[in-house]
C-alpha positions as CSV (number, residue, x, y, z in Angstrom):
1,X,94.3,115.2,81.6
2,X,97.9,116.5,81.6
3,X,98.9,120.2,82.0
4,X,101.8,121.9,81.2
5,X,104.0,123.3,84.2
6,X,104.0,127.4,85.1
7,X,107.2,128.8,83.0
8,X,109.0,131.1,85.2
9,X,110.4,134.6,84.1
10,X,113.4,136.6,85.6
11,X,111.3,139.7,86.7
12,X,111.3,142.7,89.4
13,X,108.6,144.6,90.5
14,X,109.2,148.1,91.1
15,X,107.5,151.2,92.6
16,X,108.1,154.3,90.3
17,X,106.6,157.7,91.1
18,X,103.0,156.5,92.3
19,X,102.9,153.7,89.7
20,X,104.3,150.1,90.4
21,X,105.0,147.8,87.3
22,X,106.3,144.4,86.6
23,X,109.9,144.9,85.0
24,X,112.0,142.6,82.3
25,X,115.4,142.7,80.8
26,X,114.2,141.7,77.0
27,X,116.7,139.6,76.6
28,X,114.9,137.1,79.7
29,X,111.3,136.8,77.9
30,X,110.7,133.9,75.8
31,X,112.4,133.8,72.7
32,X,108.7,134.4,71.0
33,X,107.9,137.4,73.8
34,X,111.0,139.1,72.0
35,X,109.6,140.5,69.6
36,X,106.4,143.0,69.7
37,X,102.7,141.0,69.1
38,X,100.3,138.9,70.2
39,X,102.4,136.5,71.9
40,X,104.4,139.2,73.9
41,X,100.7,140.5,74.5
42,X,99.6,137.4,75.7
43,X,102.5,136.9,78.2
44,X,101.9,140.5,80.2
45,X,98.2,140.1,80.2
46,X,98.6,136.6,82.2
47,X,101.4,138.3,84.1
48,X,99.1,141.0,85.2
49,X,95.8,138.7,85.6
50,X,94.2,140.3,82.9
51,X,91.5,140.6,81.7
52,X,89.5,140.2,84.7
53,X,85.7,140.4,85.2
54,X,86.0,140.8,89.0
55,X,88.6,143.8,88.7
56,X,90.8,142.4,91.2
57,X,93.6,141.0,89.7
58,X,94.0,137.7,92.3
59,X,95.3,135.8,90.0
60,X,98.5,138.1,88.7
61,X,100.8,140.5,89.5
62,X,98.3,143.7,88.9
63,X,96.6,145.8,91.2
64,X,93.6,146.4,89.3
65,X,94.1,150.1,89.2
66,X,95.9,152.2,86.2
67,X,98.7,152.8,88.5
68,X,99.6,149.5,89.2
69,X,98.3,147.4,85.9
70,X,102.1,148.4,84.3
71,X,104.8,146.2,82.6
72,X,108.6,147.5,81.6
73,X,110.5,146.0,78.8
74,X,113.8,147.0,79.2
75,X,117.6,146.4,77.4
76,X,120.2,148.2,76.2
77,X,119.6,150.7,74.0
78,X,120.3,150.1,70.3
79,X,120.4,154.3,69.7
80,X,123.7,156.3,69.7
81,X,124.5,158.2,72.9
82,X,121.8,156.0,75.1
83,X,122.5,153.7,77.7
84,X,119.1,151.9,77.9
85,X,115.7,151.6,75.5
86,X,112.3,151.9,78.0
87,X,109.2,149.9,76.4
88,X,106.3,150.5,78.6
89,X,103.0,148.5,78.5
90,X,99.9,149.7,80.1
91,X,97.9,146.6,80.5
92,X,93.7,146.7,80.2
93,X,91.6,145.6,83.9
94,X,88.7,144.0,82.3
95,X,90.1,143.5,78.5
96,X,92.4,141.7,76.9
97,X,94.4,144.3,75.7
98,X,97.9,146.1,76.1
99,X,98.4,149.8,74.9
100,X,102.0,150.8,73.9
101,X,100.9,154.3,72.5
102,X,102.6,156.3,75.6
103,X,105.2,156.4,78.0
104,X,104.7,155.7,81.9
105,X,106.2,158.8,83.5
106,X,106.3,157.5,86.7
107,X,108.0,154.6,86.1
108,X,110.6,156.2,84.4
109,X,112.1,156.9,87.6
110,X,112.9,153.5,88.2
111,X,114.1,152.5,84.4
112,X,117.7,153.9,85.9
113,X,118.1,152.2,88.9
114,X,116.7,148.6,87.0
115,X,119.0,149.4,84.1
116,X,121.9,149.4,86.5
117,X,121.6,147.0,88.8
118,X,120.5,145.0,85.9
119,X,124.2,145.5,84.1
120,X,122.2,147.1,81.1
121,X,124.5,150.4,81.6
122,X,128.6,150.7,80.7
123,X,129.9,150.4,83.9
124,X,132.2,153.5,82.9
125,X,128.8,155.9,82.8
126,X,128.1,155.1,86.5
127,X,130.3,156.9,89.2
128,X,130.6,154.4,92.8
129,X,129.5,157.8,94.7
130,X,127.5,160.6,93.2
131,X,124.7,160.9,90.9
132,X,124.7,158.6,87.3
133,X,122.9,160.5,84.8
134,X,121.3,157.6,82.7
135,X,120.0,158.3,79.0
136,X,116.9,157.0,78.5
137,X,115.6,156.0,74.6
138,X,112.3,155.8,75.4
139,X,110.4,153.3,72.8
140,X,107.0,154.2,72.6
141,X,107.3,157.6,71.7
142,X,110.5,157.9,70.8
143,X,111.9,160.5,73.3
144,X,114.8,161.1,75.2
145,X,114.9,161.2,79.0
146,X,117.4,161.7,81.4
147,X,117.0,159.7,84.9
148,X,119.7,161.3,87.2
149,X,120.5,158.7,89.7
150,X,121.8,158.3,93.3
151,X,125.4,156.5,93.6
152,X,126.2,155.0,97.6
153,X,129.4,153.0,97.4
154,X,128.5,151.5,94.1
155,X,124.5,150.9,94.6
156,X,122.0,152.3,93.7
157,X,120.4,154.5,96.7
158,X,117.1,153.6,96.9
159,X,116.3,155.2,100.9
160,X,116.1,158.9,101.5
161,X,113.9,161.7,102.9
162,X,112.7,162.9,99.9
163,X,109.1,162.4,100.3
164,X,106.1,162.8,97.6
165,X,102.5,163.1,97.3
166,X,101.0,160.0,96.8
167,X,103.8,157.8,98.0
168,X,103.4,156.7,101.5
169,X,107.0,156.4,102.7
170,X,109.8,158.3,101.9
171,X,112.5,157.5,99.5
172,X,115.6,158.8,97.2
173,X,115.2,161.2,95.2
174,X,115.4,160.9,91.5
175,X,115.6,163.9,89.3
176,X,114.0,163.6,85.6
177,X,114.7,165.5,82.9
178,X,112.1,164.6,79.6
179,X,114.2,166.1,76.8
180,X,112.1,167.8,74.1
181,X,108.4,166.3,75.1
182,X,106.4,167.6,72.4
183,X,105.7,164.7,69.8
184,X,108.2,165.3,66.9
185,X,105.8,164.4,64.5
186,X,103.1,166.4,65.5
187,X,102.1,170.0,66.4
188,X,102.3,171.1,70.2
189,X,98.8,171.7,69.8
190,X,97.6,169.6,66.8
191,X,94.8,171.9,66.0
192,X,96.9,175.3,65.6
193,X,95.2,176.7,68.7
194,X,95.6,177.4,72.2
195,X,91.7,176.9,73.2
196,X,89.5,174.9,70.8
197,X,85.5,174.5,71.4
198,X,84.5,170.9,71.3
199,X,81.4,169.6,70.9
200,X,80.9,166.6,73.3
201,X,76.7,165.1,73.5
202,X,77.1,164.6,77.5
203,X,78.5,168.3,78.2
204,X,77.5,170.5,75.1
205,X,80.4,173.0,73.7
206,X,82.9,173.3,76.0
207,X,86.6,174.9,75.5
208,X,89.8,172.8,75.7
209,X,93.7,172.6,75.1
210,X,94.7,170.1,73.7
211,X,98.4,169.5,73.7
212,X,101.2,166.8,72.6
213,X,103.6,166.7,75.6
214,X,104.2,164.4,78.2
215,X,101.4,162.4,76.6
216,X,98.5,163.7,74.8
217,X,96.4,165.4,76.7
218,X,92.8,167.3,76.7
219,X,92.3,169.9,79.3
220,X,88.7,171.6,79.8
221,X,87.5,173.7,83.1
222,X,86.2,172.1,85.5
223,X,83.4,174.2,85.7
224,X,82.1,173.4,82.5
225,X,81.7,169.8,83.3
226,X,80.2,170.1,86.7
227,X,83.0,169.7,89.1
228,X,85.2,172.2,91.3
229,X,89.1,170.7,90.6
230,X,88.9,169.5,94.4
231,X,87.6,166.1,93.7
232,X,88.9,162.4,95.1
233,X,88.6,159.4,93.4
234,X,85.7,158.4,95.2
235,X,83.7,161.6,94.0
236,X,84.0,160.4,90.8
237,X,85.0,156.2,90.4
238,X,82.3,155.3,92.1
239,X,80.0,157.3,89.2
240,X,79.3,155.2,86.8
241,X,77.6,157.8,84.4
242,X,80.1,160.5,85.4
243,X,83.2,157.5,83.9
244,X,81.2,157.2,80.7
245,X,80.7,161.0,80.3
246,X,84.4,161.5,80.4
247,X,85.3,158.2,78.0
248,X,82.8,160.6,75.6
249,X,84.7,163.3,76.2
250,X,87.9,161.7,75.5
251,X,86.9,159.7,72.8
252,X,85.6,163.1,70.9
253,X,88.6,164.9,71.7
254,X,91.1,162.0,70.4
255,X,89.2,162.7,67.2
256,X,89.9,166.7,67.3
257,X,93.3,165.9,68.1
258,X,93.7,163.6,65.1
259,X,94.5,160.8,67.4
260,X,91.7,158.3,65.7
261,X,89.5,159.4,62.9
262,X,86.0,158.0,64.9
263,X,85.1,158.0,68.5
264,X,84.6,153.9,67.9
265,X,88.1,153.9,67.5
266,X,88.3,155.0,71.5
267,X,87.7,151.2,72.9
268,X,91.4,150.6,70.8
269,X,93.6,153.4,72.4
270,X,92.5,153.5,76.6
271,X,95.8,155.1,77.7
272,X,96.5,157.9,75.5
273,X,94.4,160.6,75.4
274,X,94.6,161.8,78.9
275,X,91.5,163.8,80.3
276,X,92.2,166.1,83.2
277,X,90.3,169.7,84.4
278,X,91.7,172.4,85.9
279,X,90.6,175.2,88.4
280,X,92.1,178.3,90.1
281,X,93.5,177.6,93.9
282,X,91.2,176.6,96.3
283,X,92.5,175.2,99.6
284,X,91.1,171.2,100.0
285,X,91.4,168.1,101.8
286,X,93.6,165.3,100.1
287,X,92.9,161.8,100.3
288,X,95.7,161.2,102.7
289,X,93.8,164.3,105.2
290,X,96.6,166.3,104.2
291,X,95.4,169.9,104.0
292,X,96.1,171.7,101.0
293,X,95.4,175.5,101.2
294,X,95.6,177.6,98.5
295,X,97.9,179.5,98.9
296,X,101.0,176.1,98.5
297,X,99.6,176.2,94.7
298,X,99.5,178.0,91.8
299,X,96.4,175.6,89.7
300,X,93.7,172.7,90.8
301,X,94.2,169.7,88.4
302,X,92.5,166.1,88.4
303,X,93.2,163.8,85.8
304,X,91.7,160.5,84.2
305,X,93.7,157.7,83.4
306,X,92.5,154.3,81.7
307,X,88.8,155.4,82.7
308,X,89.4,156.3,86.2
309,X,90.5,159.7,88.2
310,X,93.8,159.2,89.1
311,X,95.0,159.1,93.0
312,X,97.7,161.5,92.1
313,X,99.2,162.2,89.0
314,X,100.9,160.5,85.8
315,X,104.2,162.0,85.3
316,X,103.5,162.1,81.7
317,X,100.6,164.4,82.0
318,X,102.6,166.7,84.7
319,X,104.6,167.1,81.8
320,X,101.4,168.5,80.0
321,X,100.7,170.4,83.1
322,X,104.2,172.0,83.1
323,X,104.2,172.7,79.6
324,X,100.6,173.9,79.3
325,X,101.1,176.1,82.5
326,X,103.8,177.8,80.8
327,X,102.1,179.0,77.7
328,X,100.1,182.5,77.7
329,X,96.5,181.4,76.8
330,X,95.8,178.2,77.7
331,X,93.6,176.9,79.9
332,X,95.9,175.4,82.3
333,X,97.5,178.5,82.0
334,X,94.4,180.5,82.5
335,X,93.3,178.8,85.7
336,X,97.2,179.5,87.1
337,X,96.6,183.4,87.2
338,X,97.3,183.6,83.4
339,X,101.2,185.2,84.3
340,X,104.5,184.0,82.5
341,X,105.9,181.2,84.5
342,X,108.4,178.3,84.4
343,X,107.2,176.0,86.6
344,X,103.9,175.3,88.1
345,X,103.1,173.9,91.2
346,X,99.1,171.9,91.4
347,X,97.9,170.4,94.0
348,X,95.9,166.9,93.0
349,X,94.2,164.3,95.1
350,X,97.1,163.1,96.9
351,X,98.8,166.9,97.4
352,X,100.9,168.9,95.3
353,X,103.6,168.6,92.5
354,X,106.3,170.8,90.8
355,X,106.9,170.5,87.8
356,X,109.3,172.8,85.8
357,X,108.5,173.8,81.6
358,X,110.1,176.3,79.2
359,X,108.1,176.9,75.7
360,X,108.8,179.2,73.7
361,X,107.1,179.8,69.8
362,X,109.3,179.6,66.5
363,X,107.1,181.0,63.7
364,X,103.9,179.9,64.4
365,X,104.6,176.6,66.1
366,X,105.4,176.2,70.2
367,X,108.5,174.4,71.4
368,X,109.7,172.9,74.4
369,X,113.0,172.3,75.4
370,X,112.5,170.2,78.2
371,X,110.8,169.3,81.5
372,X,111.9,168.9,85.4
373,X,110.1,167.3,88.2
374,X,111.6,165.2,91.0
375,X,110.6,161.1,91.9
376,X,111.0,158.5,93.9
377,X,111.6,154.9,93.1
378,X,112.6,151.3,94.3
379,X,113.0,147.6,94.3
380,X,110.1,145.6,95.7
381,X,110.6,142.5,94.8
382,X,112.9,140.5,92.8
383,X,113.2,137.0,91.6
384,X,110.8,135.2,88.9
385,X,107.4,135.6,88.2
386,X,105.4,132.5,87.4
387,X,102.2,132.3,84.6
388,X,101.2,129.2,82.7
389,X,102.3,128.6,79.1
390,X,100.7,131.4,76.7
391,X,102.4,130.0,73.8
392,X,100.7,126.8,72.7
């Protein structure tokens, strides 16, 4: 029996932050991958290897964790006063499923540098020696960032010494700037308060902030659900009943945020929520044997991300940190010494991150102007990646 030939797809895989991702111009998919669905689905799940029932990823481009399971849809951007539109897909392990209800904060630090070198950018907007601040149009949530980029002699500078948490080597720096992170369309904090009580089976009543910004996000103490804030992955992926106690807990809290309207609805929407706890300083050993001591940071946070702690931290949800930490009252907040600040600094399992927030309330509702932190990001590989025919 005959078999169609592979199809091969201009592609680059990229390292942004401490996520990596499979990255397109929109304009090289297949005609039928243009356009959002099950076909375009389809296509990234078998680009990826997903699903797979041996959590490996052998057979595609993934690396079977959160971090690295990431496609980027990029082109240039159809909005006034934006030089390129981000589309990020965060592709399932073990499920045949793509989530494009958030944004990949990480990998926004490499949607510049692509968007250049790709010629998606007016070559007018990009200085030969400086810094080219690219405006991003970010699809899935429809948000503005600003990627400010390094310039060497008309290229994009990808090597530096600027060297982060959770990133083995060290790189560029990249600056980014997410412009008004609270979702537009919702409340800051969709219930109307800074600390809620909710009722999870696995844990009892427990408090938690729950915030749009960054990404939604539910933060409880850590203390309440058994832990101390100094965890590694490890203390907690290789727990099977400690994974499905947080899934609970995220599942019942997407329903108190007004996220889904039944805790069924949870299997549907694995990126967004976020889950993380926080905890006061306490000085700890990262999973690199870094030593962390207390007194380098002002809050403990861990975070879950697609059912598993992360090995550092989304950008998104050090947006919610930043945001959270800078707003009297909540629990991030709390935890940080429960001062006026604008910018927090939380150590995680791979070290410690700054990330910078202003808030401030009009009427009754919070605002946020914007928020800071500082990446890292480069080419790893370019060329075309190869998957058998998805389309009939």
């Amino acid at each position: 029996m005959a078999h169609k030939p592979q199809i091969q797809i201009p592609a680059t895989y990229m390292r942004g932050g401490t996520s990596k991702g499979v990255f397109f111009k929109l304009a090289d998919l297949p005609e039928y991958a243009q356009q959002p669905g099950p076909e375009r689905d389809a296509l990234l799940l078998r680009v990826i290897g997903s699903p797979d029932p041996y959590g490996k990823h052998t057979d595609g481009m993934g690396g079977a964790t959160s971090s690295t399971s990431k496609t980027v849809i990029l082109s240039a951007s159809e909005h006034e006063g934006y030089d390129v539109d981000y589309l990020f897909g965060q592709v399932a392990i073990d499920k045949p499923f793509v989530d494009w209800s958030g944004n990949c904060g990480n990998l926004t630090a490499a949607v510049g540098a692509f968007a250049i070198s790709n010629g998606l950018v007016d070559p007018a907007r990009v200085p030969a020696n400086g810094i080219a601040e690219i405006r991003i149009w970010q699809v899935n949530i429809q948000k503005a960032i600003i990627a400010h980029v390094p310039m060497t002699d008309g290229n994009v500078q990808e090597t530096g010494d600027f060297e982060l948490d959770g990133v083995t080597f060290p790189a560029a720096e990249v600056k980014i700037e997410f412009i008004d992170p609270a979702d537009s369309e919702k409340a800051l904090f969709p219930t109307g308060n800074l600390v809620d009580t909710l009722s999870v089976p696995e844990f009892g009543s427990i408090e938690a902030t729950m915030i749009n910004a960054g990404i939604p996000t539910i933060f409880v103490n850590a203390k309440d659900i058994g832990y101390t804030g100094t965890e590694l992955q490890d203390d907690i992926n290789s727990n099977a009943d400690a994974l499905a106690k947080f899934e609970s807990l995220r599942a019942h809290g997407a329903v108190k945020m007004g996220l889904i309207s039944d805790v069924g609805e949870a299997v549907s929407r694995q990126h967004t929520p976020k889950i993380a706890f926080v905890a006061p300083p306490c000085s700890y050993t990262a999973s690199s044997n870094k030593q962390i001591a207390a007194e380098e940071i002002d809050v403990l946070v861990r975070a879950m991300s697609m059912g598993k702690l992360h090995h550092a931290m989304m950008g998104t949800a050090a947006v919610a940190i930043g945001t959270a930490a800078s707003i009297r009252g909540t629990l991030v907040n709390q935890a940080a010494g429960g001062t006026d600040r604008e910018s927090v600094v939380f150590g995680h399992p791979s070290g410690t991150l700054k990330v910078g927030a202003k808030a401030t309330k009009q009427g009754e509702q919070w605002e946020v102007e914007k928020a800071i932190m500082s990446r890292s990001a480069r080419v790893l590989m370019h060329g075309f990646v190869h998957i058998p025919p998805v389309n009939g």
